[in-house]
C-alpha positions in Angstrom: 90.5 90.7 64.7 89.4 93.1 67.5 90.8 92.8 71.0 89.4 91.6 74.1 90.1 92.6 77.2 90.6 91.3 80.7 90.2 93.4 83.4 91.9 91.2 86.8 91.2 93.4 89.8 92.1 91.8 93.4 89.1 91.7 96.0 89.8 93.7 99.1 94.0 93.7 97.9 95.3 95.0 101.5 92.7 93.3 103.7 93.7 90.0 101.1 97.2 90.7 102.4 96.9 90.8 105.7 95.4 87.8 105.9 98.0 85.5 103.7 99.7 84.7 107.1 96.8 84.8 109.2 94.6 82.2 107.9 93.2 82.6 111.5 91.1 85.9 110.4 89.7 84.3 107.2 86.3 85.1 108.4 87.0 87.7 110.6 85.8 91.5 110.0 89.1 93.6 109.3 90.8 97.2 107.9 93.9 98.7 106.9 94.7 102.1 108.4 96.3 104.9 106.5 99.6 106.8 107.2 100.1 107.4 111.0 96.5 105.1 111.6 94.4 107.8 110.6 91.8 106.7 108.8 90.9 103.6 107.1 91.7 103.2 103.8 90.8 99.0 103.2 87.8 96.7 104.3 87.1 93.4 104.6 84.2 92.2 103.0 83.0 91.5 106.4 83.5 95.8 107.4 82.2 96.3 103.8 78.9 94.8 104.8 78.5 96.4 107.9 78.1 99.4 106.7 81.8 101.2 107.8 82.4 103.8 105.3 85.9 104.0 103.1 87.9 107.2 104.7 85.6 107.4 108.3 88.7 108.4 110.9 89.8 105.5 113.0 88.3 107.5 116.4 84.9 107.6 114.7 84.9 104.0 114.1 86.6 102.7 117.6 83.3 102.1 118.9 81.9 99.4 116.0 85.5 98.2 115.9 85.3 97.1 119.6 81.3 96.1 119.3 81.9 93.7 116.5 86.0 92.6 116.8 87.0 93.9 113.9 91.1 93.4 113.8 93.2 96.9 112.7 96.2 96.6 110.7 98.5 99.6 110.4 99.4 100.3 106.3 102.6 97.8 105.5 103.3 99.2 101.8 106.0 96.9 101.3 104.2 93.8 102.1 101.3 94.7 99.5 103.8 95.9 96.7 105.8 92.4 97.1 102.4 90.8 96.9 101.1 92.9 93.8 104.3 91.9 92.0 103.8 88.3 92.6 100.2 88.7 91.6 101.3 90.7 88.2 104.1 88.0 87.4 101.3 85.3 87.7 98.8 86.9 85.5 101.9 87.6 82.3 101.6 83.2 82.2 97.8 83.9 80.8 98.9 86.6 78.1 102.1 88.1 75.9 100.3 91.3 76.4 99.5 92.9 80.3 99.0 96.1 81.3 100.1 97.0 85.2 97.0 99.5 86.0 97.3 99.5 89.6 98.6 97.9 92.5 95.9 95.7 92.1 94.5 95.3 88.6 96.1 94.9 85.5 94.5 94.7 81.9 95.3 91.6 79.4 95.0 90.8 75.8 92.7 87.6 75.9 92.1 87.8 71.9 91.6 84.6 70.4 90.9 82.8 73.3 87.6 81.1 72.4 86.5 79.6 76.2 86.9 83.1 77.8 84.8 82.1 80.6 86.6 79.1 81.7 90.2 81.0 80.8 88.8 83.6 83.2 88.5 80.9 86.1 91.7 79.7 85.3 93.1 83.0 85.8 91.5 82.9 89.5 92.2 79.4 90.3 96.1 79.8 89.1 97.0 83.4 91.3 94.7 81.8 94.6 97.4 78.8 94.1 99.9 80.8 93.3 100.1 83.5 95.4 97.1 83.1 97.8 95.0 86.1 96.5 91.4 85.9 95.6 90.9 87.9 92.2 87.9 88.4 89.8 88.0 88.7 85.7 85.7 91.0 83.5 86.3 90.4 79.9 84.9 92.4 77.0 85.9 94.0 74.1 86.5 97.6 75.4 88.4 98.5 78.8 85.4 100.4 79.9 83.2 97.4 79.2 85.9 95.6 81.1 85.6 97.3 84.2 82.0 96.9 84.3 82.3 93.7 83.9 84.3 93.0 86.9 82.5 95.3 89.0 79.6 92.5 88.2 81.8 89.9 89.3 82.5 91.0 92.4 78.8 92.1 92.7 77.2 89.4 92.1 78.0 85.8 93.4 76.5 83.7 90.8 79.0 84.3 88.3 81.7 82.9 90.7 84.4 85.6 90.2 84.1 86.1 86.2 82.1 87.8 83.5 82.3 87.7 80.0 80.6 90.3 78.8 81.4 90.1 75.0 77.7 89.4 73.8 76.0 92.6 72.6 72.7 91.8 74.7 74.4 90.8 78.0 76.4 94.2 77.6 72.8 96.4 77.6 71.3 94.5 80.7 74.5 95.1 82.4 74.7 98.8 81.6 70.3 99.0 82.5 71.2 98.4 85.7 74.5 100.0 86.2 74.2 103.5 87.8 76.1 106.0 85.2 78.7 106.9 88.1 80.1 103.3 88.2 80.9 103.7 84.5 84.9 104.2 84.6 86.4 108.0 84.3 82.6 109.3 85.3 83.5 110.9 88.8 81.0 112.8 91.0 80.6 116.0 89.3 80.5 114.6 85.4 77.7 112.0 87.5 75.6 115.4 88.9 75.8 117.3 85.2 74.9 113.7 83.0 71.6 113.1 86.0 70.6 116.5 85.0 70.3 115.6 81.7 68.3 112.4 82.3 71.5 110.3 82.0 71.3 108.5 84.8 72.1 104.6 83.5 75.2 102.9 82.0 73.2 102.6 79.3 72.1 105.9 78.4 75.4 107.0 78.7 75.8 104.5 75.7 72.8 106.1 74.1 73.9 109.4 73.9 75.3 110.8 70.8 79.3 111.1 71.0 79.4 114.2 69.3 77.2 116.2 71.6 78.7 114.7 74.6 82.2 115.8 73.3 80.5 119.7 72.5 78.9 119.8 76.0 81.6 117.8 77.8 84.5 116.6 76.8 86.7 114.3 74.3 87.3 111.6 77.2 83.4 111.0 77.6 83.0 110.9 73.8 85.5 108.0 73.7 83.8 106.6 77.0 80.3 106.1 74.9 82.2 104.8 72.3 83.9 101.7 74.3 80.4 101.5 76.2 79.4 100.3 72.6 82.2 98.3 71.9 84.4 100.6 69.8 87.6 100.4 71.4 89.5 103.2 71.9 92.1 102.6 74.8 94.6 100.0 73.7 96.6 98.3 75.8 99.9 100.2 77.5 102.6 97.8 77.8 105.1 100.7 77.7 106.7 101.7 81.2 106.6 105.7 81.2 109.2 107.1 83.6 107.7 109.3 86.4 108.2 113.1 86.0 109.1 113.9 89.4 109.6 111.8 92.9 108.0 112.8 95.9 108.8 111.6 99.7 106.9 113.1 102.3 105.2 112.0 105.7 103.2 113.7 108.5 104.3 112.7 111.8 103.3 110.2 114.6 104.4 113.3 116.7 104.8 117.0 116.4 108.7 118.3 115.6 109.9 121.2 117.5 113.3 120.3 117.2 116.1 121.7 114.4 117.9 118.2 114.7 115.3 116.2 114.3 113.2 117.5 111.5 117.1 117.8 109.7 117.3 113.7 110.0 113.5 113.7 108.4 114.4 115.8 105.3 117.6 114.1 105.2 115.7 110.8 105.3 113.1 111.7 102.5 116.1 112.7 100.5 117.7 109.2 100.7 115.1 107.7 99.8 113.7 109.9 96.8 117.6 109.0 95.6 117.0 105.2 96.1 113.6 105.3 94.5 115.6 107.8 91.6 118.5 105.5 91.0 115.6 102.0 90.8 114.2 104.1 87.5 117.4 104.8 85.9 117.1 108.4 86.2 118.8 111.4 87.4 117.6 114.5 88.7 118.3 118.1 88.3 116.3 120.3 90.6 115.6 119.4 94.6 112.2 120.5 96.7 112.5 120.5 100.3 108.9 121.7 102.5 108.1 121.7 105.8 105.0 122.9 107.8 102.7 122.6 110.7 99.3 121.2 110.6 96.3 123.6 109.8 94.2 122.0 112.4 96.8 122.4 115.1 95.7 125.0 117.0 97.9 125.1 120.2 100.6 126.9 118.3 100.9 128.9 115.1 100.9 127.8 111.6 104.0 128.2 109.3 104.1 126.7 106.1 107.7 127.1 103.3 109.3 125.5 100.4 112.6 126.3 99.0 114.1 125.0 95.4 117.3 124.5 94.2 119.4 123.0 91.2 122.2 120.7 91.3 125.2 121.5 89.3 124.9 118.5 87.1 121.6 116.2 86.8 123.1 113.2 89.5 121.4 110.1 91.3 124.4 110.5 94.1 122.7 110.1 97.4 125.3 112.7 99.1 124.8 115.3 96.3 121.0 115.4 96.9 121.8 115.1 100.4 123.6 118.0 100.7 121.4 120.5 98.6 118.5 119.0 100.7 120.3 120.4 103.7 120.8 123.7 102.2 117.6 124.5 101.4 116.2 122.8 104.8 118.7 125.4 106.3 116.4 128.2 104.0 112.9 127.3 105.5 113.7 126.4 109.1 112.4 128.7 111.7 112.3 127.6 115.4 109.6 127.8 118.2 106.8 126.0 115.5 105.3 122.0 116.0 106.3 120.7 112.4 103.7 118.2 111.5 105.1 117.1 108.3 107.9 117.6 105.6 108.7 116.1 102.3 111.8 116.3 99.9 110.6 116.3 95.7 113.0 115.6 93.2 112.2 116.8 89.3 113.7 117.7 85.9 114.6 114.1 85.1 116.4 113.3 82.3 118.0 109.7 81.2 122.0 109.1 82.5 122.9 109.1 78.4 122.2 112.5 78.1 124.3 113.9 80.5 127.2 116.0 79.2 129.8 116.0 81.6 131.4 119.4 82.5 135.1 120.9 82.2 136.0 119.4 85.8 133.8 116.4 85.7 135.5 112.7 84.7 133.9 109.4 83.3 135.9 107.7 85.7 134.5 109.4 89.2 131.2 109.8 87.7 131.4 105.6 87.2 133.1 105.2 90.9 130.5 107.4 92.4 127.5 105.1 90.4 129.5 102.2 92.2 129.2 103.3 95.2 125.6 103.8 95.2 124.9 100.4 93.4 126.7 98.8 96.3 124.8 100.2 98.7 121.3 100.0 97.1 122.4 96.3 96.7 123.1 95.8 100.6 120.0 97.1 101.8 117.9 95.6 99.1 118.7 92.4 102.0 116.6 94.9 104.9 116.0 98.5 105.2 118.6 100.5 107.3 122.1 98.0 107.0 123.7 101.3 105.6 122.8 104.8 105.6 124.0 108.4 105.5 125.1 110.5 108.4 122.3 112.4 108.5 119.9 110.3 108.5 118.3 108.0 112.0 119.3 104.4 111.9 115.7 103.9 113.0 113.5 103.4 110.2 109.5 104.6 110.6 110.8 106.3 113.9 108.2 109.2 113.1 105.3 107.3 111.7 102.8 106.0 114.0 102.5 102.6 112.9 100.3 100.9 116.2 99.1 98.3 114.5 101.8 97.2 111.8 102.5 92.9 110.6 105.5 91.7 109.9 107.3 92.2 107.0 106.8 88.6 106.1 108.3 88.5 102.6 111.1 91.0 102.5 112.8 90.6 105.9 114.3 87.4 106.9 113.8 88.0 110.5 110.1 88.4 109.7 109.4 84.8 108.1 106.9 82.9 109.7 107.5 79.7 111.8 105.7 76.2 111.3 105.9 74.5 114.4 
């Protein structure tokens, strides 16, 4: 039996957010900000349909925002990634099998299911309940057929939230009116070479021969056609894949001139690179540590460096990273420069069972020294900042400008909303 997808894709996730403990903006217009309120990064349907652009700066867009009282949120990444996991652990009740895409979509194996339309309100119904999220559901028998599918639900409001597009005929009408560059993995130059060609449609996409698009373009559009004619050939990935390398990095709410202060920031990235290091159940051989000013800074000059280094054994000890992190901040400092951002990168992972340990090394520190850190992870797992290293600020998000930020409502007890 072939598979069939479901593609579950939240509607407006942050905005969706935002508004769990504010039922008093259901209606109202509203957007998520990026890092340090730049630019915004989420819309409300609302924004959506008055024509504010994804990415326009936050200064371009002051002057609707005050015309038309749209509320602005500041990015709150821990709120949205408690919320996507509550959303994910919903959705594994409809299916054995579930794919985590994104922080807001996941794929599932629906095969067999014989009322997929009804399963698919279900699914909608259950993780509004459940969690307080609106979602909607594209089913077909292909991931790319998927996405299409739920691009159509959101697009169109007759089909309440869900699309099945497993009939043959209801998958060509789709893709004659679906522009070629919302087909999924077709970005905006593939979209430029396929119009010049006269593929300008979903469906001629579909049309064209495999083999020729593989010659002229590539093997991932050859396997696009293919799923846009219901040969699958993405299965499902249930498999978590450890990341290659962790990055912590930040521009600032305000420009660093000072050696102390842009020390604590590294030596905060650092920390938190070994946190994130330690929740994968990895270690890490080599450390990153960059700094520079902003290129469109132009009351000063510019001045950019990264320096590398290697840790004597691969290690997830918060003080060992710490203290190579300090060494090779020491290597790229230079005074009299505004430092606009910094970042500390960890890489050359490999798994704590394949760590040999050396002549001097013992199985007994290296477990005390893993104690320690599970102790600590474990205490400020309960709120960020209970416990931290000497080097870095007890103030958390001191250089982030966060104007505009809501309360962390499900990970901070403090934060908890009151029914009065």
């Amino acid at each position: 039996m072939s598979t069939t997808f479901a593609l579950v894709d939240c509607n407006n996730f942050y905005a969706s957010c935002e508004r769990l403990f504010r039922p008093d903006l259901k209606n109202t217009p509203l957007v998520v900000l990026s890092n340090n309120d730049g630019c915004i990064v989420a819309r409300s349907q609302e924004v959506k349909d008055l024509g504010i652009k994804m990415g326009t700066p936050l200064f371009k867009a002051r002057e609707e925002i005050d015309r038309h009282g749209i509320q602005v949120f500041s990015s709150n990444y821990t709120l949205y990634g408690d919320i996507s996991a509550r959303v994910m652990q919903t959705l594994e009740q409809f299916s054995p099998n579930v794919e985590v895409y994104s922080i807001d979509e996941a794929f599932l194996d629906v095969t067999g299911i014989r009322a997929l339309s009804d399963h698919g309100q279900l699914i909608r119904s259950t993780v509004m309940q459940h969690v307080g999220v609106p979602v909607c559901v594209g089913i077909a028998p292909t991931k790319t057929l998927s996405k299409l599918a739920n691009n159509a639900a959101k697009k169109f409001k007759a089909t309440q939230g869900v699309v099945d597009l497993t009939d043959p005929e209801r998958q060509k009408r789709l893709m004659q009116i679906t522009p070629v560059s919302d087909v999924w993995g077709v970005g905006r130059k593939l979209t430029e070479s396929l119009q010049k060609i006269g593929v300008d449609t979903a469906l001629r996409l579909a049309q064209m021969e495999p083999s020729r698009a593989r010659q002229r373009f590539s093997v991932v559009l050859e396997r696009t056609i293919c799923e846009l004619n219901g040969e699958s050939c993405l299965e499902l990935d249930e498999t978590w894949q450890p990341r290659q390398q962790i990055m912590c990095s930040r521009s600032f709410g305000e420009k660093l001139t000072q050696y102390s202060d842009l020390k604590e920031t590294v030596c905060e990235f650092a920390a938190r690179a070994a946190e994130k290091l330690r929740r994968d159940k990895q270690l890490a051989l080599m450390v990153n540590v960059f700094i520079r000013t902003s290129p469109f800074d132009k009351t000063g000059p510019g001045y950019s460096n990264t320096a590398t280094g290697t840790l004597t054994q691969p290690s997830s000890d918060t003080r060992k990273i710490l203290d190579l992190a300090i060494r090779l901040f020491d290597m790229v400092w230079r005074d009299g420069y505004r430092y606009a951002k910094a970042g500390v990168m960890l890489g050359d992972f490999c798994s704590p069972n394949d760590v040999q340990l050396s002549l001097f090394d013992s199985q007994k520190g290296r477990s005390e020294n893993e104690a320690l850190m599970k102790v600590i992870d474990t205490i400020n797992r309960g709120g960020q900042g209970n416990i931290w290293f000497g080097g870095q600020r007890p103030q958390k998000d001191w250089f982030m400008r966060q104007d505009n930020v809501s309360p962390a409502y499900t990970t901070r007890w403090s934060s908890i909303p009151e029914v009065k």
